[in-house]
N, C-alpha and C positions, 0 to 999 in steps of 0.2 A: 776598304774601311767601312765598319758598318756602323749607321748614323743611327743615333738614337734619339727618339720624340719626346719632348718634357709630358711627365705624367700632367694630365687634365683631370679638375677636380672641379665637381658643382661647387660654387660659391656663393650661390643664392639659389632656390628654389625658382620655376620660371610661371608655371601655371600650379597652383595651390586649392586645397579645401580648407575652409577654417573651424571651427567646433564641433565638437560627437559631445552628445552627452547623453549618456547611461544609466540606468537603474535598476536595483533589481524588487523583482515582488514574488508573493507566495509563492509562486511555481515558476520561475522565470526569469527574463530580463530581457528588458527594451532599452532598445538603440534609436537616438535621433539624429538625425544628420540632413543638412540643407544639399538641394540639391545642383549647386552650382560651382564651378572649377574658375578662379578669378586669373588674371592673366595682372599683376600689382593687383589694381585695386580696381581695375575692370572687367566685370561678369563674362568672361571670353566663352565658355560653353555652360550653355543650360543642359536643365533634364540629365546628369549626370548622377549616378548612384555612387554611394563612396560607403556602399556595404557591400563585403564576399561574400558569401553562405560556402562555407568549406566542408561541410554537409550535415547530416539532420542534428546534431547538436555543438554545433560552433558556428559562430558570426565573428566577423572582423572588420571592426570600420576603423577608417583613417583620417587624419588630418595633416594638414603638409602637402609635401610634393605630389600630382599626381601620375606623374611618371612614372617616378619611384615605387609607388604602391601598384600599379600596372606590372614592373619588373615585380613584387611582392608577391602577385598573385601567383606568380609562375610557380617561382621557390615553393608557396605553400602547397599547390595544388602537386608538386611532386615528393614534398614531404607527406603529403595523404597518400598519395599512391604506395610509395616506401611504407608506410603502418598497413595498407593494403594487401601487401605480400604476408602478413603474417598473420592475414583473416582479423585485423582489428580499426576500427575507426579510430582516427588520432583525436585524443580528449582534450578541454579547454585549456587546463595546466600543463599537457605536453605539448600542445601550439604554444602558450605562450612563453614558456622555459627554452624553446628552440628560437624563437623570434628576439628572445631578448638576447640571447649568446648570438645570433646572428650582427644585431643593431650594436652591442657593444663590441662586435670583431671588428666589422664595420668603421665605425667611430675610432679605435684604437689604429687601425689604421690611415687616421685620417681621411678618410671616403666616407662620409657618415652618410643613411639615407636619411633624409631632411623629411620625413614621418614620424606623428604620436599616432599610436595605435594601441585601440580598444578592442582586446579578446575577449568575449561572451560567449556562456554557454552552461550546457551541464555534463557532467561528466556520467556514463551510459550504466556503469554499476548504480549511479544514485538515481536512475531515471526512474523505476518502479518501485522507490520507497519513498513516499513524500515526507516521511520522518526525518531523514536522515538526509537527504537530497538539498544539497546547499548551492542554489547559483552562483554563477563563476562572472566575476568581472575582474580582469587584468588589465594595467595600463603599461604601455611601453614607451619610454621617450626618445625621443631623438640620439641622445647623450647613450643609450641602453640601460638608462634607470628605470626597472621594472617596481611593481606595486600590485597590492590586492588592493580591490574597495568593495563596498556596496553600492553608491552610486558615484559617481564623478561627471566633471565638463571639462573639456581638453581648451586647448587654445585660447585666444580670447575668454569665452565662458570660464576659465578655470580662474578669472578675475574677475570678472562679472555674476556668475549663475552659482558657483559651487555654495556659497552660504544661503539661497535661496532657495535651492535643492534639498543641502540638506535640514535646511526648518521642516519642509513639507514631509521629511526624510523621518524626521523624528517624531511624530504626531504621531506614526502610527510603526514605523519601524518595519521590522521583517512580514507583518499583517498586512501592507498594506498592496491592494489589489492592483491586477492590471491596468482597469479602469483610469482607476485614480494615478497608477505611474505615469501613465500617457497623459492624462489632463498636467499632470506637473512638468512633464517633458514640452509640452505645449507651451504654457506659461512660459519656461525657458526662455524656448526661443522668441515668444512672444518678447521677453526683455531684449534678445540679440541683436535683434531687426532693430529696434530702437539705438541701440548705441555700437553696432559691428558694421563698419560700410563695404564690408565684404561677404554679411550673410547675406538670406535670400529668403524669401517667405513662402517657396515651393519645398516640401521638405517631403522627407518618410521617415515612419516608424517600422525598426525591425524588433525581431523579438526573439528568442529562441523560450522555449518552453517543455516542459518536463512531459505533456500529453503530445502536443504538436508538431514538438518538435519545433524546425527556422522558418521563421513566415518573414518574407522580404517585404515591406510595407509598399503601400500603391501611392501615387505621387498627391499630396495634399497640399493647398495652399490657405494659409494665415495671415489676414489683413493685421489685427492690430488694432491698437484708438490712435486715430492721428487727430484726434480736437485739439488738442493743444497747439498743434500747428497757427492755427487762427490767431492764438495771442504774439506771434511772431512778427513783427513791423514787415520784415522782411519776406513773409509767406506769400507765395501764388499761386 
């Protein structure tokens, strides 16, 4: 008689990352993301990166599970190889057209991976024409509801940051420099740390870029103003 095992489904994520937030400028797009994996709503691993580089013009950050995006990498790193055989590097809208049919097979089967995932990049015909050359941000959700944007914030942030993103967003529009996306991605998270008690103030900025190419950002940290703490009865 042959016994058979009740299918096992995640029904909660167990160790998680919370907020990516995106943007894009002249030549490019920057990736932010903290760099810590919470276990609920305790810091369980530091120093954690939660950017791929899928190679010189594609980035993929995650929020959610990170398990799941661990198993993710696998997937995409042999969906690169499969466009490899055919002498082509896989481009931003065909990672993320594959990842949302993946997420939404996924989810329709009831097994969803419990990741929002941020594809950036530029696609290699528009890398030597800065005319015509339009950076790639994709969002993917959990559920396999995909999106184009210009900038966005996942998770938490996507309550907190997105109308503050894009005020800074609209000052100056598709003109506005690397510089200045990073100081606004900064700001960001500068609001996260104040109201997320699963961000973390050790972060990177990733980029991918039309000259450079994907620069993986080197691990920065952001105090913040804590003065107002003082007016707190309860502060020590």
């Amino acid at each position: 008689m042959m016994h058979h095992d009740e299918l096992q489904r995640t029904l909660n994520p167990t160790c998680t990352g919370t907020s990516v937030i995106a943007m894009q400028y002249k030549t490019g797009v920057v990736v932010m993301t903290d760099r810590v994996v919470s276990y609920g709503k305790t810091a369980r691993y530091k120093n954690v990166s939660r950017q791929y580089k899928v190679n010189d013009n594609v980035l993929v950050a995650f929020g959610g599970d990170h398990a799941d995006f661990q198993w993710l990498q696998n997937v995409i790193e042999r969906q690169a190889l499969f466009w490899k055989r055919f002498d082509q590097e896989i481009g931003p809208k065909a990672l993320h057209g594959y990842l949302t049919s993946l997420l939404y097979a996924r989810r329709c089967k009831m097994n969803p991976l419990w990741n929002t995932l941020i594809v950036a990049g530029i696609e290699e015909e528009e890398k030597n024409n800065k005319e015509t050359s339009t950076p790639f941000i994709g969002v993917i959700t959990q559920k396999g509801c995909a999106y184009q944007v210009k900038h966005v914030a996942t998770g938490i942030g996507a309550m907190l940051l997105n109308q503050a993103v894009e005020d800074s967003w609209r000052k100056k529009g598709g003109d506005i420099t690397r510089a200045e996306a990073e100081a606004v991605l900064k700001k960001a998270l500068e609001l996260t740390i104040y109201h997320d008690c699963t961000a973390d103030n050790d972060f990177e900025i990733g980029s991918v870029d039309s000259e450079d190419g994907v620069n993986l950002g080197k691990e920065e940290t952001i105090i913040g103003d804590w003065s107002i703490a003082e007016t707190n009865c309860q502060y020590e």
